[in-house]
VEXKOLDREN-375293 format. One record per residue (C-alpha): residue number from 0; y negated, z negated, x. Coordinates in steps of 0.2 Angstrom, whole numbers, plus 5000, padded with zeros to 4 digits. Layout:
BEGIN
{site NUM, {Y, Z, X}};
...
# end
This chain:
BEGIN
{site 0, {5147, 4845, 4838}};
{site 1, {5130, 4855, 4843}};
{site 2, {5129, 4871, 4853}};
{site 3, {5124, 4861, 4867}};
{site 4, {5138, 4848, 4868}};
{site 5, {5153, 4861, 4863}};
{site 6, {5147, 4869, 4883}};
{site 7, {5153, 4856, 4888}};
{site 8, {5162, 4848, 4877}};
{site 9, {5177, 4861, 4874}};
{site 10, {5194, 4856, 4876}};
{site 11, {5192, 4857, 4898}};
{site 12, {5182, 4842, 4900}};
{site 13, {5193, 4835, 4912}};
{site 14, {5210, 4841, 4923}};
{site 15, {5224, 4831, 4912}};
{site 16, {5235, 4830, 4928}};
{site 17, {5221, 4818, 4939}};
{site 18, {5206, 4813, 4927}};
{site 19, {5194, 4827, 4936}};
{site 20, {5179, 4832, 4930}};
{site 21, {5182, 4849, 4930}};
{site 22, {5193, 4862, 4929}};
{site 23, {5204, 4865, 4946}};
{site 24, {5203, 4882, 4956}};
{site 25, {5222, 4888, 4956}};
{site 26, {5220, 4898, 4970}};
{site 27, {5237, 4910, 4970}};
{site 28, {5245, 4927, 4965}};
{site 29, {5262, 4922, 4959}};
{site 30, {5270, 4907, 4951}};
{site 31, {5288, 4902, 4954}};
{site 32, {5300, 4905, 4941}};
{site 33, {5309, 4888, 4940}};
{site 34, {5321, 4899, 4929}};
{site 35, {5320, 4917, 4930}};
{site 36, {5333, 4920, 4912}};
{site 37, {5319, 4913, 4903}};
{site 38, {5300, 4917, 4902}};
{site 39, {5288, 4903, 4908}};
{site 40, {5269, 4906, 4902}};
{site 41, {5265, 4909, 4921}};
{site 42, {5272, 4923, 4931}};
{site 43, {5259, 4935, 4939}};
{site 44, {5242, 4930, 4941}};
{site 45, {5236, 4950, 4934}};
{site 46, {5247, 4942, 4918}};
{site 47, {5239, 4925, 4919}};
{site 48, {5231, 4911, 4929}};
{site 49, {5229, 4892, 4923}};
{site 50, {5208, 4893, 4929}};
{site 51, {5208, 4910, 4920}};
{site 52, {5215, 4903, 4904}};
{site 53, {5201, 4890, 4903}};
{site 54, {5186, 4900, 4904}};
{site 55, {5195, 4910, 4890}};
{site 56, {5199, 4895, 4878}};
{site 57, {5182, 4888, 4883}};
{site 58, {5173, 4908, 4878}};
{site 59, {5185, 4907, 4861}};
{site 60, {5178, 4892, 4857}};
{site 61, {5160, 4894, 4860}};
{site 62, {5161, 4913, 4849}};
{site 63, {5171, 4904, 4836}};
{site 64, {5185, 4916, 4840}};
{site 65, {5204, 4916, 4839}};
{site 66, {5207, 4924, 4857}};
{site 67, {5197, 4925, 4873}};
{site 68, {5199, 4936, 4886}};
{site 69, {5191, 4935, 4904}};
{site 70, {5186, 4952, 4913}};
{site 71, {5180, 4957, 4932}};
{site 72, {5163, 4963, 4926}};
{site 73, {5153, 4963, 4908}};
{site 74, {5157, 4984, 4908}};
{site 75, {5175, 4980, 4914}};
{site 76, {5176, 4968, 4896}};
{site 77, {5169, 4982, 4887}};
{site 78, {5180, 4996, 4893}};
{site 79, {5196, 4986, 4890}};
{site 80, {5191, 4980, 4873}};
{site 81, {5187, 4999, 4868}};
{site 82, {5205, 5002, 4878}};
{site 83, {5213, 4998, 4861}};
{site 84, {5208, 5014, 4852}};
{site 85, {5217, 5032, 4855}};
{site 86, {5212, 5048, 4859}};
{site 87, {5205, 5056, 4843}};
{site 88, {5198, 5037, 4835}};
{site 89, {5179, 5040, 4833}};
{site 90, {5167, 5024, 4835}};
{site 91, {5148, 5022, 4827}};
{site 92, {5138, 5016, 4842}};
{site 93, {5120, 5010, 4842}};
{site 94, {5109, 5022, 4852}};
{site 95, {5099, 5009, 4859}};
{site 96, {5111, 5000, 4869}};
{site 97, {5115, 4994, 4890}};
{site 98, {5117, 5010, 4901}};
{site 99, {5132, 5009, 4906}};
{site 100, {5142, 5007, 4889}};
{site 101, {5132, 5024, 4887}};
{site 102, {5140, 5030, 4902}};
{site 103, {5158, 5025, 4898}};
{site 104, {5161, 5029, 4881}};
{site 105, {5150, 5046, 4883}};
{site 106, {5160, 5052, 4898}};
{site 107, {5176, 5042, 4903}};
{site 108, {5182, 5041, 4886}};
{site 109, {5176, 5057, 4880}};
{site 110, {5185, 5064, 4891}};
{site 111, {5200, 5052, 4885}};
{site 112, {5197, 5056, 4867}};
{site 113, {5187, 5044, 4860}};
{site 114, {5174, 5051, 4850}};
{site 115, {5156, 5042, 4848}};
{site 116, {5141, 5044, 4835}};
{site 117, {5127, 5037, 4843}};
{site 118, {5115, 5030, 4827}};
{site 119, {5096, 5020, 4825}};
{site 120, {5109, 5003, 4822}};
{site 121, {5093, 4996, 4813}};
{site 122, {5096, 5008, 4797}};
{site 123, {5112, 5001, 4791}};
{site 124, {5110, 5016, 4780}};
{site 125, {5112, 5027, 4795}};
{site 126, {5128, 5018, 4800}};
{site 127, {5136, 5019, 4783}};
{site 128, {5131, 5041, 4784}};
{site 129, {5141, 5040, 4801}};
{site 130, {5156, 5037, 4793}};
{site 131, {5173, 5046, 4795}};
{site 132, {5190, 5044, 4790}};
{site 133, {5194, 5043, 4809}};
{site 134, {5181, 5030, 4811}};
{site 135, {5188, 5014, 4819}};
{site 136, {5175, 5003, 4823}};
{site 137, {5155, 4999, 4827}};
{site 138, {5151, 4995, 4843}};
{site 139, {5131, 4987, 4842}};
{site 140, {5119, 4977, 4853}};
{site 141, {5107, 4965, 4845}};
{site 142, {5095, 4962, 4854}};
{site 143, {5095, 4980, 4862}};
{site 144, {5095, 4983, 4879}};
{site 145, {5081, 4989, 4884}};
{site 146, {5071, 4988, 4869}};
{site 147, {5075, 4972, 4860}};
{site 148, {5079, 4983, 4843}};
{site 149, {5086, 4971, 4831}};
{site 150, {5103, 4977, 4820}};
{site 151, {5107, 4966, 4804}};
{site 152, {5125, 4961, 4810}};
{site 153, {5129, 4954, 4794}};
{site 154, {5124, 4970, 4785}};
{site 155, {5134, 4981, 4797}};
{site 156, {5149, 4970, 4798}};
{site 157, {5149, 4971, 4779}};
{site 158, {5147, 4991, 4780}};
{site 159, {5163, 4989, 4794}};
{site 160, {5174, 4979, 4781}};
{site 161, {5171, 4990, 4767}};
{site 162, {5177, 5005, 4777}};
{site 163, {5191, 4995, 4786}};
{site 164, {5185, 4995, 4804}};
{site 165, {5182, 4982, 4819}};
{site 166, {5166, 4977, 4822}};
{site 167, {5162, 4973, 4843}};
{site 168, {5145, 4965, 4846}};
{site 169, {5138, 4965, 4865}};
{site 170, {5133, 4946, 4864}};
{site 171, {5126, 4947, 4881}};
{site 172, {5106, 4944, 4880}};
{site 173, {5109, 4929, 4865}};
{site 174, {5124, 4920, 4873}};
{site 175, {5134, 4911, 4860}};
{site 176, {5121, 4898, 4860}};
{site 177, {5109, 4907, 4851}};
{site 178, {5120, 4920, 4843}};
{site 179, {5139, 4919, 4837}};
{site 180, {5143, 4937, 4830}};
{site 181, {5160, 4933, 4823}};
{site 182, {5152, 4920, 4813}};
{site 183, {5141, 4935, 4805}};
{site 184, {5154, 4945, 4802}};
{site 185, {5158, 4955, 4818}};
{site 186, {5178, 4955, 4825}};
{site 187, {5175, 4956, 4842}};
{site 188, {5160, 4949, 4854}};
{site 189, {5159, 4956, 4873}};
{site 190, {5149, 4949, 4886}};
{site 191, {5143, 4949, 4905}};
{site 192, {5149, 4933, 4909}};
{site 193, {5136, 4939, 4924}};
{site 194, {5122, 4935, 4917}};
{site 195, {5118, 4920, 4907}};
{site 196, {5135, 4913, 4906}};
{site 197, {5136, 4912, 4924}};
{site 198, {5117, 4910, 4925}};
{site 199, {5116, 4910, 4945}};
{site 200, {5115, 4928, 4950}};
{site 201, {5132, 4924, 4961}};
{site 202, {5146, 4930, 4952}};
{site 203, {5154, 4947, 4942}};
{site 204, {5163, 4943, 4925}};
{site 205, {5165, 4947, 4908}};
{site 206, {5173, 4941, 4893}};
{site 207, {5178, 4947, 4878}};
{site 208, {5183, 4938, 4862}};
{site 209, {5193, 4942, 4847}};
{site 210, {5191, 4933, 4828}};
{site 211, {5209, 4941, 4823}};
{site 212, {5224, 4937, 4833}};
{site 213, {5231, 4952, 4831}};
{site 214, {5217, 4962, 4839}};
{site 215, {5217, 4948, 4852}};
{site 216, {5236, 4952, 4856}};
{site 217, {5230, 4973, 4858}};
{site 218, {5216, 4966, 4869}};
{site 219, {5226, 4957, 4881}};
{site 220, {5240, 4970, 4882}};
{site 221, {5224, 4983, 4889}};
{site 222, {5218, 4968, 4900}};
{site 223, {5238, 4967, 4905}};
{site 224, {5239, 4984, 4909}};
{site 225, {5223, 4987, 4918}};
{site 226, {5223, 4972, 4926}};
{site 227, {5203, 4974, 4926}};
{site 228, {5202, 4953, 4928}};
{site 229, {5194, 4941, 4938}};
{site 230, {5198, 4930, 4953}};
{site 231, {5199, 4912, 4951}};
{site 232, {5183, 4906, 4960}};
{site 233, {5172, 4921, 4950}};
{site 234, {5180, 4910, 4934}};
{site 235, {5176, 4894, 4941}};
{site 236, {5158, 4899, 4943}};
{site 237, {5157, 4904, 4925}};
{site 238, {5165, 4889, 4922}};
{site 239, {5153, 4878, 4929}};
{site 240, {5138, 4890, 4924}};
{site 241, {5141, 4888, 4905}};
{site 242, {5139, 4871, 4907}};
{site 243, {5120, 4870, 4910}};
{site 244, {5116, 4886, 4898}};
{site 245, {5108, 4876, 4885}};
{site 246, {5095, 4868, 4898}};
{site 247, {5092, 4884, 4907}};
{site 248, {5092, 4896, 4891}};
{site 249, {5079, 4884, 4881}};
{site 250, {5067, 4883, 4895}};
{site 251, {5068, 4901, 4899}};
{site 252, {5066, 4907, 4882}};
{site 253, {5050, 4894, 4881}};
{site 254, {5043, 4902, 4898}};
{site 255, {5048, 4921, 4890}};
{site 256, {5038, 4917, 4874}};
{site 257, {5022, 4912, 4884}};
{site 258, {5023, 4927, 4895}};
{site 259, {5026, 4939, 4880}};
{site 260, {5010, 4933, 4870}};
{site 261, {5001, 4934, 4886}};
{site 262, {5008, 4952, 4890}};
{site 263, {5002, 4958, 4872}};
{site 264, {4986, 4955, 4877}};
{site 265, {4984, 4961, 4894}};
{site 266, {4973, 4979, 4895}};
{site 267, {4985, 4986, 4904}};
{site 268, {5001, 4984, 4892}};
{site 269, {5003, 4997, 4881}};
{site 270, {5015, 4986, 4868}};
{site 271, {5028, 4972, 4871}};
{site 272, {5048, 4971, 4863}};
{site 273, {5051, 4952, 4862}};
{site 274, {5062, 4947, 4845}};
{site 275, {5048, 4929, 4846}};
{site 276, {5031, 4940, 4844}};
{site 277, {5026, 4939, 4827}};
{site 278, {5023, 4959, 4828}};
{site 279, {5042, 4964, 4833}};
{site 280, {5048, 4975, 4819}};
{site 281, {5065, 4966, 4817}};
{site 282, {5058, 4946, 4821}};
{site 283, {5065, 4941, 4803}};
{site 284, {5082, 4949, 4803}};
{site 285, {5086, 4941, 4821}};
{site 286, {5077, 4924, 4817}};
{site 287, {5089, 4924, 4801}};
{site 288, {5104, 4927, 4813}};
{site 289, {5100, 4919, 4829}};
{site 290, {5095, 4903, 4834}};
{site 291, {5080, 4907, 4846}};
{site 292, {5072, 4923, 4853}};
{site 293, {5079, 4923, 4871}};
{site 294, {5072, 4926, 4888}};
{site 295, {5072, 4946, 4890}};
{site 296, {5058, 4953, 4887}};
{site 297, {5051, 4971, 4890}};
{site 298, {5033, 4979, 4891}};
{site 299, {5028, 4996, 4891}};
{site 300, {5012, 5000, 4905}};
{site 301, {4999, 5012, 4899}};
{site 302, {5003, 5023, 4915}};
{site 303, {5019, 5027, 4925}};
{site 304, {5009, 5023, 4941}};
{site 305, {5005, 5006, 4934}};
{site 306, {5023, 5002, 4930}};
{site 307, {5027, 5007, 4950}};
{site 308, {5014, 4998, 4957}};
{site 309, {5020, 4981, 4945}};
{site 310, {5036, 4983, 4952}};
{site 311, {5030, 4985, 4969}};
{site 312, {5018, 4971, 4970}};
{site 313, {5026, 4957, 4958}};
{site 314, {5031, 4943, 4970}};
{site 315, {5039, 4929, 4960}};
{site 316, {5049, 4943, 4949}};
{site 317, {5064, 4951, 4959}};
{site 318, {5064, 4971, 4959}};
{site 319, {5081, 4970, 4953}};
{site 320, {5096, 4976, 4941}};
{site 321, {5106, 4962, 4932}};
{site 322, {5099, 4949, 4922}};
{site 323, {5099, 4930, 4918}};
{site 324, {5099, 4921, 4932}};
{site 325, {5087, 4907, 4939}};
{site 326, {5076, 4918, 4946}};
{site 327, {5064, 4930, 4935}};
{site 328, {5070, 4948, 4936}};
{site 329, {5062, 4963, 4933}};
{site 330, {5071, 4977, 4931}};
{site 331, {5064, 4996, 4929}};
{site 332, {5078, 5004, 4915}};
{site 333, {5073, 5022, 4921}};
{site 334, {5080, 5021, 4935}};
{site 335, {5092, 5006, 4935}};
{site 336, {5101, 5002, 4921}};
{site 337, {5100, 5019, 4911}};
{site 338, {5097, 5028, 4925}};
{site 339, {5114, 5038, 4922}};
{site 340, {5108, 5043, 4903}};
{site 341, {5101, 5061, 4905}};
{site 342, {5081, 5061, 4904}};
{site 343, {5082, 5068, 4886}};
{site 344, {5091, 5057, 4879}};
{site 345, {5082, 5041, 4886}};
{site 346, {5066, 5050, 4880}};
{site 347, {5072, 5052, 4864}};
{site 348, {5076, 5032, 4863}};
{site 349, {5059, 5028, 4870}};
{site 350, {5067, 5022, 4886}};
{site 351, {5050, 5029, 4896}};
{site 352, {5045, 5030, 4917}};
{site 353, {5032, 5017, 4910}};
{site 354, {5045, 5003, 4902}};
{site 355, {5047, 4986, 4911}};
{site 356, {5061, 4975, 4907}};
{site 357, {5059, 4956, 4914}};
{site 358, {5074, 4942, 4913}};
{site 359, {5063, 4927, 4913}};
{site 360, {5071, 4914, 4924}};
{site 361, {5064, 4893, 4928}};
{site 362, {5048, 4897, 4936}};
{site 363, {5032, 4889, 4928}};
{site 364, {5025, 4902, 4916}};
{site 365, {5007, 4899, 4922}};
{site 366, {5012, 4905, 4939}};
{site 367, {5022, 4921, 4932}};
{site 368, {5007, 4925, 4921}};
{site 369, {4997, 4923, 4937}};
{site 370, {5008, 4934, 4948}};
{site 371, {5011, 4947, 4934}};
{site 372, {4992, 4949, 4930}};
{site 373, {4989, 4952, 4948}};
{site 374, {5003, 4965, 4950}};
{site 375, {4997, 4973, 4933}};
{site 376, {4980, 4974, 4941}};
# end
């Protein structure tokens, strides 16, 4: 099948039990044990719930994985999925990557033992020099967040099997519709569920899925332990949410193009990162390994004051953090979502006071080129 069918064509078409079109809500914390001497698949909901074990057949299938894995929050996936090392495991991270994988693995797993290298993830050479004999794994973002740098997941993963490590691929901005890592190589994609899998700005989720079983069995005895999951209803709106993807996603991208070629020319911009403009440095490598540019953008103002007073007087753009939804977002990453990266090191990853990031949601692109050229002044 196409991409666009497998969303909703994956295995939970229908309820078996009653012929419903969709999956049901199994609304409860405990499950009787019709025979307490032998284990039955269901016993605590933090173990396992029915509407919890769709969404994670339906992300395994989509990712082409072996194992799927359903989370409380994108960070919450994360965390977990990097729950499987121990203390003195070092990890190969990409520099340019979402705030608060920053802010996890520099501070509540440094101080757990978890070492991190952060490396330009675009230089595969630069990976493969980061190398240790207590390396475990890579943990990249293509396309960056904030900056849409591009890493060649298939160069990496290849670097990563040579050395005998996992590769985990934040999937978040490409979706498995336009970007399936484990198909490139990688061992593990993470996502927010939160953002373009759920689609609506109403729910909190992540997911996590695993190529290899065995890592899949590790995974699920950190998200056993932890117990980092989501309620039923938060799975049921990602549910439902992965099933218009394809129709949101292809228009949003189509609106995000428009408004990244128009931003590029705008006297106010200093320079755009959008993976679809013929000038982004790594538009080859992602069109070789995606199948579309996205719709996140982001734009850098020739003056701090400029980027305030866009923020300030966009209308049909939300002043907001997240991503993905209906509605267009613009987010400030300064402040927002790597506000808790110290100054330095945001200036040293060109994460500026003057750098926009926009989530281009189902508005006509002639009205948000309208209202952004207004707020740009």
């Amino acid at each position: 099948m196409k991409k666009g069918t497998m969303l909703i064509h994956n295995g939970h078409e229908t309820e078996k039990a009653t012929g419903a079109l969709g999956v049901p809500v199994i609304q409860s914390s405990t499950f009787q044990q019709t025979d307490v001497f032998t284990p039955q698949e269901y016993d605590y909901a933090r173990s396992g719930n029915p509407t919890r074990k769709a969404l994670e057949e339906i992300a395994a299938s989509l990712e082409g994985g072996a194992a799927g894995f359903a989370f409380g929050s994108g960070i919450a996936a994360i965390a977990s999925t990097l729950g499987i090392f121990r203390r003195g495991d070092h990890i190969i991270a990409a520099e340019d990557i979402y705030g608060g994988s920053y802010r996890i693995l520099s501070t509540f797993y440094e101080r757990w033992g978890l070492e991190t290298t952060w490396v330009d993830a675009t230089d595969t050479g630069r990976v493969r020099k980061a190398l240790r004999p207590e390396t475990k794994a890579l943990f990249l973002e293509t396309p960056s967040n904030p900056l849409l740098a591009i890493t060649d997941l298939r160069a990496c993963a290849a670097v990563a099997r040579e050395a005998g490590l996992l590769t985990i691929v934040d999937n978040t901005f490409m979706t498995p519709y336009l970007q399936r890592p484990l198909a490139l190589g990688a061992d593990i994609a993470v996502h927010s569920a939160t953002k373009f899998l759920g689609g609506h700005s109403d729910v909190l989720s992540g997911l996590a899925v695993s190529r290899d079983p065995e890592v899949g069995k590790r995974i699920y005895a950190v998200q056993n332990c932890f117990g980092a999951v989501p309620g039923p209803w938060d799975v049921w709106l990602v549910i439902r949410g992965i099933k218009t993807l394809k129709a949101r996603l292809e228009m949003q991208q189509e609106t995000a193009g428009k408004l990244a070629l128009w931003l590029s020319e705008h006297k106010n911009v200093e320079e755009v990162f959008y993976p679809g403009l013929l000038s982004h440095k790594g538009r080859d490598i992602h069109l070789a390994q995606a199948d579309g540019p996205g719709a996140v953008l982001s734009f850098k103002t020739r003056t701090v004051s400029q980027a305030h007073n866009f923020l300030s007087a966009v209308t049909l753009a939300a002043a907001a953090v997240s991503l993905g939804g209906v509605e267009t977002i613009a987010s400030y990453p300064a402040r927002m979502s790597h506000a808790s990266m110290p100054p330095e090191e945001r200036a040293r990853r060109g994460i500026t006071d003057t750098l926009v990031r926009i989530s281009v949601g189902l508005e006509d692109a002639e009205d948000l080129i309208a209202d952004f050229d207004a707020a740009l002044g």
